[in-house]
DSSP file (Angstrom, degrees, kcal/mol; ACC not computed):
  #  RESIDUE AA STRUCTURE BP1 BP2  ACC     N-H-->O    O-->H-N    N-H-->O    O-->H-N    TCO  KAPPA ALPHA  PHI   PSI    X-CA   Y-CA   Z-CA
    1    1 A X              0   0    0      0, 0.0     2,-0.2     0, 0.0     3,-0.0   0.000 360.0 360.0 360.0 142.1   -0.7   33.7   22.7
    2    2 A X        -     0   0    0      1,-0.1     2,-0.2     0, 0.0     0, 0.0  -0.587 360.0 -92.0-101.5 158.3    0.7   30.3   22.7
    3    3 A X        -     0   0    0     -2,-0.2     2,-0.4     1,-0.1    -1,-0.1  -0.413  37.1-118.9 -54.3 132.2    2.3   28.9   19.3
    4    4 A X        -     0   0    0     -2,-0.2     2,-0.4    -3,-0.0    -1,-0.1  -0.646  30.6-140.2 -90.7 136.8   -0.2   27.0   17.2
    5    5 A X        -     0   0    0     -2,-0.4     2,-0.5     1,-0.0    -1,-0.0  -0.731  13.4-138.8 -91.9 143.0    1.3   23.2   16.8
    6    6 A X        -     0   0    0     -2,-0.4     3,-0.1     3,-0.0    -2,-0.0  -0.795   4.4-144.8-116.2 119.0    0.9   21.7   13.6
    7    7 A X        -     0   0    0     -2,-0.5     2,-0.3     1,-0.1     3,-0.1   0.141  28.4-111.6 -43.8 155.5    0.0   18.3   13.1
    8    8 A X        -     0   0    0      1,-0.1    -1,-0.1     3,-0.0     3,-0.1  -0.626  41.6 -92.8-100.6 174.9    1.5   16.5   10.3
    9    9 A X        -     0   0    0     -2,-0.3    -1,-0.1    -3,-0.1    -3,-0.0  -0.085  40.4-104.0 -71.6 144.2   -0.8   15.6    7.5
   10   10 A X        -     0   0    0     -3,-0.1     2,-0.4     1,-0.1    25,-0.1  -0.068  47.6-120.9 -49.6 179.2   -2.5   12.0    7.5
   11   11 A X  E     -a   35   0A   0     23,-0.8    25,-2.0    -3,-0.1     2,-0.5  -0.977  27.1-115.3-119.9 158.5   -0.2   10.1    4.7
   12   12 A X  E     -a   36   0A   0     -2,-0.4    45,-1.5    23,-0.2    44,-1.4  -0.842  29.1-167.5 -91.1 110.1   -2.1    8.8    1.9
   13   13 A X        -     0   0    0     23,-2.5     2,-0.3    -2,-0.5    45,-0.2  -0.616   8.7-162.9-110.3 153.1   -2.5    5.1    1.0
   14   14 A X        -     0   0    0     43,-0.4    45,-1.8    -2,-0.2     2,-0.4  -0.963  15.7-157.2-131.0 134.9   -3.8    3.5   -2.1
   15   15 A X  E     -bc  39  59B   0     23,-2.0    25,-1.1    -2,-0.3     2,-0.3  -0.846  11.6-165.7-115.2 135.9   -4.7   -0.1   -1.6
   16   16 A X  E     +b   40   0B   0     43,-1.9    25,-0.2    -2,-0.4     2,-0.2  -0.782  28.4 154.7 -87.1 128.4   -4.9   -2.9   -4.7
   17   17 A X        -     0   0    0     23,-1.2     6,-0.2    -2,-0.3    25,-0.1  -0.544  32.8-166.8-120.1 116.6   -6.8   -5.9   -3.2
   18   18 A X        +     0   0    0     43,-0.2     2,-0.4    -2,-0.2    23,-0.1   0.745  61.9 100.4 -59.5 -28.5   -8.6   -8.2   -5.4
   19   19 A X     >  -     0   0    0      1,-0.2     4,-2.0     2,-0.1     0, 0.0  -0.366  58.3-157.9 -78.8 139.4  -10.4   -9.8   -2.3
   20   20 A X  T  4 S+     0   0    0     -2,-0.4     4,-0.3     1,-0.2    -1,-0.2   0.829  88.5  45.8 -82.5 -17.4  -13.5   -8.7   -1.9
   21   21 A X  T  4 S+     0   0    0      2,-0.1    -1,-0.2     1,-0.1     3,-0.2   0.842 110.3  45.7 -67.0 -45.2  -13.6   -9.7    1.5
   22   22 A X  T >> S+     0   0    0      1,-0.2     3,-2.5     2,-0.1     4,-1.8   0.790  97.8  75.0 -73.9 -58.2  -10.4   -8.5    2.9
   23   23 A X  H 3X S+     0   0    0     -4,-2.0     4,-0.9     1,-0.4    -1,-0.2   0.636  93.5  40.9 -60.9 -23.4  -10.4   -5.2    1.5
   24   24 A X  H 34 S+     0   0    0     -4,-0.3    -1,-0.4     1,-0.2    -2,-0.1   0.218 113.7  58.7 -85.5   0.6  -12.8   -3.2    3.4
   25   25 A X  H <4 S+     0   0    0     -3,-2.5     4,-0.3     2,-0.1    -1,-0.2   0.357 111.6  31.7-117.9 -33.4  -11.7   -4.6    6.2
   26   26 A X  H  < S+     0   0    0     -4,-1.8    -2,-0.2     2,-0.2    -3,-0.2   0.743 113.2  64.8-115.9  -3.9   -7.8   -3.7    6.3
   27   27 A X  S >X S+     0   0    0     -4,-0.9     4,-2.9    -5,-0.3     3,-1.5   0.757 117.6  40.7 -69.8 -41.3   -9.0    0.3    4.1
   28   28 A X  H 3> S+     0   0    0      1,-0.3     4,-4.4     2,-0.2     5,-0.2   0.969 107.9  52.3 -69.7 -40.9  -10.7    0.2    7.9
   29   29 A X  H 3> S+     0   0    0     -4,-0.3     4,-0.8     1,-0.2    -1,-0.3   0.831 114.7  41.6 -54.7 -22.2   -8.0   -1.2    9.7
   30   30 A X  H <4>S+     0   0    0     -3,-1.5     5,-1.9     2,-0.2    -1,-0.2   0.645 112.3  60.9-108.6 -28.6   -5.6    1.7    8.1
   31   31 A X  H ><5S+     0   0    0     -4,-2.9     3,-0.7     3,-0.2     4,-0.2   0.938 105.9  46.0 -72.0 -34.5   -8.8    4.5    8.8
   32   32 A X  H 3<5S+     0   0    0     -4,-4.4     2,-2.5     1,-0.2    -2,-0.2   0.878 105.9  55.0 -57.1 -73.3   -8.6    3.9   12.4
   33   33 A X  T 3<5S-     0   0    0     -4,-0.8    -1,-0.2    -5,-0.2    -2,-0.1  -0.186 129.1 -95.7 -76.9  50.5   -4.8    4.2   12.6
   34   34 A X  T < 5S+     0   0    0     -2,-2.5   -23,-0.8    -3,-0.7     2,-0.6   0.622  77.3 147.0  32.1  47.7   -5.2    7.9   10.8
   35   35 A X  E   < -a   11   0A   0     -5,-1.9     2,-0.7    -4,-0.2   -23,-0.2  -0.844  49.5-136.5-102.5 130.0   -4.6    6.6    7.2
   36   36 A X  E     -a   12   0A   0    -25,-2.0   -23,-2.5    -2,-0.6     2,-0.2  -0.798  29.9-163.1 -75.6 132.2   -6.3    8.2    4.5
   37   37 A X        +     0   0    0     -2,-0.7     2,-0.3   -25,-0.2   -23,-0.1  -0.901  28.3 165.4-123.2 138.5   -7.5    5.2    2.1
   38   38 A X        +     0   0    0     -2,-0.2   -23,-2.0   -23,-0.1     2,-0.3  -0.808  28.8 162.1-129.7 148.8   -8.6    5.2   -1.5
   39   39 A X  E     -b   15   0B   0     -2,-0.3     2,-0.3   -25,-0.2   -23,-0.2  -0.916  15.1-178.4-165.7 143.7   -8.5    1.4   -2.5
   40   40 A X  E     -b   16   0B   0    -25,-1.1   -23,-1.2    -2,-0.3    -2,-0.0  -0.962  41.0-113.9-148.1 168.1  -10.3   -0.9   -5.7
   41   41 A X  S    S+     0   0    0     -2,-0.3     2,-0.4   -25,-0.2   -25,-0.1   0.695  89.1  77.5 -67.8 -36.2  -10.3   -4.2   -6.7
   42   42 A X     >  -     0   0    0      1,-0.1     4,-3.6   -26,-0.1     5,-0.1  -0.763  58.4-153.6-106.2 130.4   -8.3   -3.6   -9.9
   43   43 A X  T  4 S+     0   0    0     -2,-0.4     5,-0.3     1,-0.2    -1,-0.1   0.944 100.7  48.7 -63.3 -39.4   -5.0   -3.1  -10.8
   44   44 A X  T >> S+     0   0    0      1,-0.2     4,-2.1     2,-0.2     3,-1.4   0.913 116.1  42.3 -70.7 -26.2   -5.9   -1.0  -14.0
   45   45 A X  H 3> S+     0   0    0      1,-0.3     4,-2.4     2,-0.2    -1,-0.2   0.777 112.1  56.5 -93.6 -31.4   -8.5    1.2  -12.3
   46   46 A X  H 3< S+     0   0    0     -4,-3.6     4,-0.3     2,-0.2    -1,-0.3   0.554 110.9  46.2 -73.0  12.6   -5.7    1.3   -9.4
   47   47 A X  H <>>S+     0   0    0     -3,-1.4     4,-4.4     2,-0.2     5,-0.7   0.597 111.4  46.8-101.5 -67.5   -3.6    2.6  -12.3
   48   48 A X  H  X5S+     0   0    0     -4,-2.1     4,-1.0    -5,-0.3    -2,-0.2   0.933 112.7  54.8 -44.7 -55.0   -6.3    5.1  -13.5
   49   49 A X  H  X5S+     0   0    0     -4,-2.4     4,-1.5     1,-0.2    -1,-0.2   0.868 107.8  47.3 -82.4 -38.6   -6.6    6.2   -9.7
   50   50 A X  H  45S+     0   0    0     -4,-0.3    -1,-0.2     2,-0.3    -2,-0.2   0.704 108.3  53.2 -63.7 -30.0   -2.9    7.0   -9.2
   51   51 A X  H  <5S+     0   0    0     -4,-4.4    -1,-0.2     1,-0.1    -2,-0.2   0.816 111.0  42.8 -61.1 -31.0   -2.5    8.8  -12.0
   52   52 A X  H  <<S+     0   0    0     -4,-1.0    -2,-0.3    -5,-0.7     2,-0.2   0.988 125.0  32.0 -72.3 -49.8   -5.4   11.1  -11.2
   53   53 A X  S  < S-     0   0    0     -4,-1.5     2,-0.6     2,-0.0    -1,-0.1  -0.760  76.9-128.9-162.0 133.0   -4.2   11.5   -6.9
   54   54 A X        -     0   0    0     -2,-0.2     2,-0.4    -3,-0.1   -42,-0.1  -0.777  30.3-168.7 -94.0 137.6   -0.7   11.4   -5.5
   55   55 A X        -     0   0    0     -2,-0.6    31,-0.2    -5,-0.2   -42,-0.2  -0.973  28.0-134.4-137.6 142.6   -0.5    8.8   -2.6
   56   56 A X  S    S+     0   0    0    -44,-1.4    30,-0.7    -2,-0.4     2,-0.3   0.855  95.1  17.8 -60.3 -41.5    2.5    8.4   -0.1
   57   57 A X  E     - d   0  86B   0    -45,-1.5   -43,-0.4    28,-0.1     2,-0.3  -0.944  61.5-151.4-149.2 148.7    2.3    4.5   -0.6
   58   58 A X  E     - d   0  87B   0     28,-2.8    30,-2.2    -2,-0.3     2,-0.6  -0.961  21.7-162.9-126.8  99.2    0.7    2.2   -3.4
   59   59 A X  E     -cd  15  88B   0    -45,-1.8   -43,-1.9    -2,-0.3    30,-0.2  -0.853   8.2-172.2-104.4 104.1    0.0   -0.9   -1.2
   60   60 A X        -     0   0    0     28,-4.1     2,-0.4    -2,-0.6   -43,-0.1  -0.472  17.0-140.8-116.0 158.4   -0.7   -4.2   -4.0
   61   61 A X        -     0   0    0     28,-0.2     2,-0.5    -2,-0.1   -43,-0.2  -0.984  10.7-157.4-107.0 132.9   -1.9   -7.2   -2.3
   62   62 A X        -     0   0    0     28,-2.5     3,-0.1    -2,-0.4    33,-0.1  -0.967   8.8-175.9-114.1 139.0   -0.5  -10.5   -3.5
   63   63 A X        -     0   0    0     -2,-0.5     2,-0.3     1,-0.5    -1,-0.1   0.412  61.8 -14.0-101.6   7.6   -2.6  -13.2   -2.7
   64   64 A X  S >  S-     0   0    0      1,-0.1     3,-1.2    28,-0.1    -1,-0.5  -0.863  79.0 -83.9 158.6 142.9   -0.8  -16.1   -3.8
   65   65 A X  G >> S+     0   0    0      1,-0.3     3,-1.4    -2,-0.3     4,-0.6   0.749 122.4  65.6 -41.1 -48.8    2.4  -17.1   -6.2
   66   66 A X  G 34 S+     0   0    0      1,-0.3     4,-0.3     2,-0.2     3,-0.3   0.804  98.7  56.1 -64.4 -48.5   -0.2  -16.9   -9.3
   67   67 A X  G <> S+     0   0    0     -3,-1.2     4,-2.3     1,-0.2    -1,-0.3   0.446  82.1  88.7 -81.0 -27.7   -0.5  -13.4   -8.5
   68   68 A X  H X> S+     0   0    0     -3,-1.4     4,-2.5    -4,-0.3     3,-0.5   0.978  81.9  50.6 -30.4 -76.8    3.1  -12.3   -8.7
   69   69 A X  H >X S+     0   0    0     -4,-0.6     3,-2.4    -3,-0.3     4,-1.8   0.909 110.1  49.6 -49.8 -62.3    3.7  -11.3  -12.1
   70   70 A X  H 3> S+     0   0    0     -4,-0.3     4,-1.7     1,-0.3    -1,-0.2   0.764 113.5  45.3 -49.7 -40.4    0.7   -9.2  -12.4
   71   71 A X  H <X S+     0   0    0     -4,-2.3     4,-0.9    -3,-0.5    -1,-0.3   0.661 112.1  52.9 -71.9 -15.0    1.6   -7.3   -9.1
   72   72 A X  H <X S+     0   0    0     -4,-2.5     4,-2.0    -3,-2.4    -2,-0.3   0.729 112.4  52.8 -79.5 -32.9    5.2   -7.1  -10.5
   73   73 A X  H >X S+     0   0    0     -4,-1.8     3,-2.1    -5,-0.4     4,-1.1   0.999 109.8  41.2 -59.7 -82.8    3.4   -5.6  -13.7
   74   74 A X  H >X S+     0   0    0     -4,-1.7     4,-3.0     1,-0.3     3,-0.7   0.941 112.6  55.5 -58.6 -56.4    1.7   -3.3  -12.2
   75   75 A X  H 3X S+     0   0    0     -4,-0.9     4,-0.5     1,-0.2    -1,-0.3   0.801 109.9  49.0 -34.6 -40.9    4.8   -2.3   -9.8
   76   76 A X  H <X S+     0   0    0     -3,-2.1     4,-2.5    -4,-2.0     3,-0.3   0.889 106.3  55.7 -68.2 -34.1    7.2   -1.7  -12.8
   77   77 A X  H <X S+     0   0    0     -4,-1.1     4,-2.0    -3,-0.7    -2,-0.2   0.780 113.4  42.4 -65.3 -36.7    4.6    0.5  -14.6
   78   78 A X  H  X S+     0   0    0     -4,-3.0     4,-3.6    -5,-0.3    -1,-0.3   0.809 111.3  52.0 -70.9 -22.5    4.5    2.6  -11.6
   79   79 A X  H  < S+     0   0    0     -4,-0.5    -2,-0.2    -5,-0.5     6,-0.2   0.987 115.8  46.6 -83.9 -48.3    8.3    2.7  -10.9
   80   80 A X  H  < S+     0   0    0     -4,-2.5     3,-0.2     1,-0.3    -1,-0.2   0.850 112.9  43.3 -23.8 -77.1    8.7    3.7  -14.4
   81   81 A X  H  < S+     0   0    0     -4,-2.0     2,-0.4     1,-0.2    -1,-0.3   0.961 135.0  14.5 -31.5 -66.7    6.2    6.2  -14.6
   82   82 A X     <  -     0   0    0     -4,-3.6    -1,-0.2     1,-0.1     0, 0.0  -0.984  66.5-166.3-131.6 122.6    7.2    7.9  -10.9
   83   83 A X  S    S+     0   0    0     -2,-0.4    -3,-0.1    -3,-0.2    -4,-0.1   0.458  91.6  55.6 -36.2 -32.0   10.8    6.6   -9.7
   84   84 A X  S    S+     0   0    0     -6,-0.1    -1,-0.1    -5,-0.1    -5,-0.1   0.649  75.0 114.7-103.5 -27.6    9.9    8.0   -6.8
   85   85 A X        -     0   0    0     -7,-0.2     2,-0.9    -6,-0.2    18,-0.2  -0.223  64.1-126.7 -49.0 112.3    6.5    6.4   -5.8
   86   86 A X  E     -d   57   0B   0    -30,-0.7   -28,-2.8   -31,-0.2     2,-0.4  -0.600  34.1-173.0 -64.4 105.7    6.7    4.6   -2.9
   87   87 A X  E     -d   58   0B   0     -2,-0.9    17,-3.0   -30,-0.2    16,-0.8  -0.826  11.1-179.8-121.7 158.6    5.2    0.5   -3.1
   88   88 A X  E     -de  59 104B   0    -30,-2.2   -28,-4.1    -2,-0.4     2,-0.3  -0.995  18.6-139.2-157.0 138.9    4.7   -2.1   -1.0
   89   89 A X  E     - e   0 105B   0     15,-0.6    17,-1.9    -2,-0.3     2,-0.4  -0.596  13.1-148.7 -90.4 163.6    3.2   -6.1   -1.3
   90   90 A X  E     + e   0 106B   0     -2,-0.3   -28,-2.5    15,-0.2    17,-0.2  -0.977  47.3 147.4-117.7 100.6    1.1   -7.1    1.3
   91   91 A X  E     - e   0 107B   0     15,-2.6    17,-2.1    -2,-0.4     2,-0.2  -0.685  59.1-108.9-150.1-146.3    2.1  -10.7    1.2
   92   92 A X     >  -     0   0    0     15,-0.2     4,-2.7    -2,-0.2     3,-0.4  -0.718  54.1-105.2-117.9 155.9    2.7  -14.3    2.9
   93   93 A X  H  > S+     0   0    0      2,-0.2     4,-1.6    -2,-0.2     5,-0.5   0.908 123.0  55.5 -13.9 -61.9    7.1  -15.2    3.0
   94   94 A X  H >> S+     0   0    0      1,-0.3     3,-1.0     2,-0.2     4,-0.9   0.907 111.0  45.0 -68.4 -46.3    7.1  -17.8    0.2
   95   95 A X  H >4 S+     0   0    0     -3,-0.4     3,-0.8     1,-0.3    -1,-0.3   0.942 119.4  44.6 -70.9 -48.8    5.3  -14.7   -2.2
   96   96 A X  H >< S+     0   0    0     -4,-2.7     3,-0.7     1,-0.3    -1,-0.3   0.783 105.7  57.1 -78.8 -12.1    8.0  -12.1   -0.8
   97   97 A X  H << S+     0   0    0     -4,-1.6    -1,-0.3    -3,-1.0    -2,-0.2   0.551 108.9  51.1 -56.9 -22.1   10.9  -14.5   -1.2
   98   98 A X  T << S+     0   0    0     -4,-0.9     2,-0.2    -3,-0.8    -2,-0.2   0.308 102.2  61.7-109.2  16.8    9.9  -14.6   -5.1
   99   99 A X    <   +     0   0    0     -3,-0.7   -30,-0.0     1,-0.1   -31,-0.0  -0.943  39.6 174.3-141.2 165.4    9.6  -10.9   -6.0
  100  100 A X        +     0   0    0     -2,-0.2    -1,-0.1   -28,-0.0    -4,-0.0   0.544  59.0  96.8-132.4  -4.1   12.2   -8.2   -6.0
  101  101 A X        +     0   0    0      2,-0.0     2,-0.2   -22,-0.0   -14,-0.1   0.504  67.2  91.0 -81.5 -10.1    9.9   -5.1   -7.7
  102  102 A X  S    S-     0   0    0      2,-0.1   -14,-0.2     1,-0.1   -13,-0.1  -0.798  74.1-138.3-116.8 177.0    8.8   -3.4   -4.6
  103  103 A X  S    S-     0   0    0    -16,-0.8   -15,-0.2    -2,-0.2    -1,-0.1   0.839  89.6 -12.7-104.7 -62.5    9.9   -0.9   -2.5
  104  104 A X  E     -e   88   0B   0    -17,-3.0   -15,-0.6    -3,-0.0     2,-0.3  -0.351  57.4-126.7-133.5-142.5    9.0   -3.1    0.8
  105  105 A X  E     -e   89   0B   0    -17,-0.1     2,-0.5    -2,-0.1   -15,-0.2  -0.694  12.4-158.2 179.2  97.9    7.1   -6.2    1.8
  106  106 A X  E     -e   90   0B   0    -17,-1.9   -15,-2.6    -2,-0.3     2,-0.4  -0.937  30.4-134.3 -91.8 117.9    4.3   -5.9    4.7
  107  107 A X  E     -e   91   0B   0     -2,-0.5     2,-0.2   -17,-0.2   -15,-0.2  -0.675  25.9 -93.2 -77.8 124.1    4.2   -9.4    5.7
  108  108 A X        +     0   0    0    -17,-2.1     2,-0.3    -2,-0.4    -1,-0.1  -0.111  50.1 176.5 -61.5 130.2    0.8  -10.8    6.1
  109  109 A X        -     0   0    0     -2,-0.2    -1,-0.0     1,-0.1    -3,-0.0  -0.770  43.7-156.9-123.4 170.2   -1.0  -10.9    9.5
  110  110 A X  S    S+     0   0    0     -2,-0.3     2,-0.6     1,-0.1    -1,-0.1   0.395  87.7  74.7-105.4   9.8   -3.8  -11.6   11.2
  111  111 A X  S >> S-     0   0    0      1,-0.1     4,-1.4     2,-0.0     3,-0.6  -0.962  70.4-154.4 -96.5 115.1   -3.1   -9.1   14.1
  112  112 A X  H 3> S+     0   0    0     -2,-0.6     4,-2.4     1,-0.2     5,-0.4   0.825  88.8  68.6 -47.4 -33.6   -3.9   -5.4   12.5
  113  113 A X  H 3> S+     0   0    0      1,-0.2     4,-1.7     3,-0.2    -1,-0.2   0.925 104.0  40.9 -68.4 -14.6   -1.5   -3.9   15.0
  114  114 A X  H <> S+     0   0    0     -3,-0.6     4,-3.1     2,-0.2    -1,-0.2   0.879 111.5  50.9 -93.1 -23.8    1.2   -5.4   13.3
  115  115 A X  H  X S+     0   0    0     -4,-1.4     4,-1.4     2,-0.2    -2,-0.1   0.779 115.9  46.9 -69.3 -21.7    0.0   -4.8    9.5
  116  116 A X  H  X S+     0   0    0     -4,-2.4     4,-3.4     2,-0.2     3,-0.2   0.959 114.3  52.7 -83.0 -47.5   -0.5   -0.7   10.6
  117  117 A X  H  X S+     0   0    0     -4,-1.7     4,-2.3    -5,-0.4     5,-0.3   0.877 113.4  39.6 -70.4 -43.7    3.2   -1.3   12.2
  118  118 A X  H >X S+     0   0    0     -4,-3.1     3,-2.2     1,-0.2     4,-2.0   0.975 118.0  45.6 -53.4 -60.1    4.4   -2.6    9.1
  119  119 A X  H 3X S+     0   0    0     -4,-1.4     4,-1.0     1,-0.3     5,-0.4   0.897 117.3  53.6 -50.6 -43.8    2.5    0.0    6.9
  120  120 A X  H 3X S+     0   0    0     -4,-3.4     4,-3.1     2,-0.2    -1,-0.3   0.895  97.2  53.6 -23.1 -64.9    3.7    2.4    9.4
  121  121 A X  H << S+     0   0    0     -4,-2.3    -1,-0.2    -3,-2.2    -2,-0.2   0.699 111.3  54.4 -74.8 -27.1    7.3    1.9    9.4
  122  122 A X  H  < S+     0   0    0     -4,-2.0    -1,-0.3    -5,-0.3    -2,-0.2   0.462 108.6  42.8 -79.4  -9.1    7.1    2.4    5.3
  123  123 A X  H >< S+     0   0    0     -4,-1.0     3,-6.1    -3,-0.2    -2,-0.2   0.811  95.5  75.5-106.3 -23.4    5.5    5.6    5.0
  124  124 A X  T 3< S+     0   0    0     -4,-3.1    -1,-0.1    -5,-0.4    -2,-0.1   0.718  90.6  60.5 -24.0 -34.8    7.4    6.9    7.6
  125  125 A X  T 3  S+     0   0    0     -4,-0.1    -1,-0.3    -5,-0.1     2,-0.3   0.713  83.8  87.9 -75.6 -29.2   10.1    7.0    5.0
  126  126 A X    <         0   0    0     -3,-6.1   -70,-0.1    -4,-0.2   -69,-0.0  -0.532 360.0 360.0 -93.6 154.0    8.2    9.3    2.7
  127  127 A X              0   0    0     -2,-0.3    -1,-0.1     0, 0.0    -3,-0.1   0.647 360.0 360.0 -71.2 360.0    8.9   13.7    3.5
């Protein structure tokens, strides 16, 4: 009888994106590349959902400079809460030059292999 291998367990993302377009599109991008995805539009109901479900990474989108504080918000409220909770912006340079509150910074792309690489290379980090 041979040893049974065990895979390791998907890791668990919760995705913030306020665009309604974008989100279903990059929760897919993350299911192919064996990600488990929970993801809303709203930061307070992405509040609500993290309390409720432990997730490897809490993945905030910033869409724009306007958007900062409010993803900085939300980021302290988590760090606060869980020390430990891994987060990460999804956002363009000039928006990741201007924040210091998260963990990491997946720079936006339009090639998905490089937005899973990023996503990757961050959860990687968690046990």
């Amino acid at each position: 009888m041979q040893p049974k291998i065990l895979e390791p367990e998907p890791k668990s993302i919760l995705h913030i994106c306020a665009r309604e377009m974008l989100r279903p599109l990059r929760d897919q991008i993350l299911r192919i590349a064996g990600f488990i995805v929970d993801s809303t539009l709203s930061t307070r109901e992405g509040l609500v959902m993290l309390w409720a479900k432990q997730y490897d990474l809490v993945l905030i989108d910033v869409e724009g400079e306007s958007r900062i504080h409010e993803a900085e918000t939300m980021c302290s409220e988590i760090k606060t809460a869980n020390p430990e909770q891994i987060v990460a912006f999804v956002c363009n340079w000039r928006v990741a030059i201007l924040t210091d509150c998260p963990d990491e910074i997946v720079r936006t792309e339009f090639d998905p292999r490089r937005f899973v690489s990023g996503v990757r290379k961050i959860v990687e980090q968690v046990n």
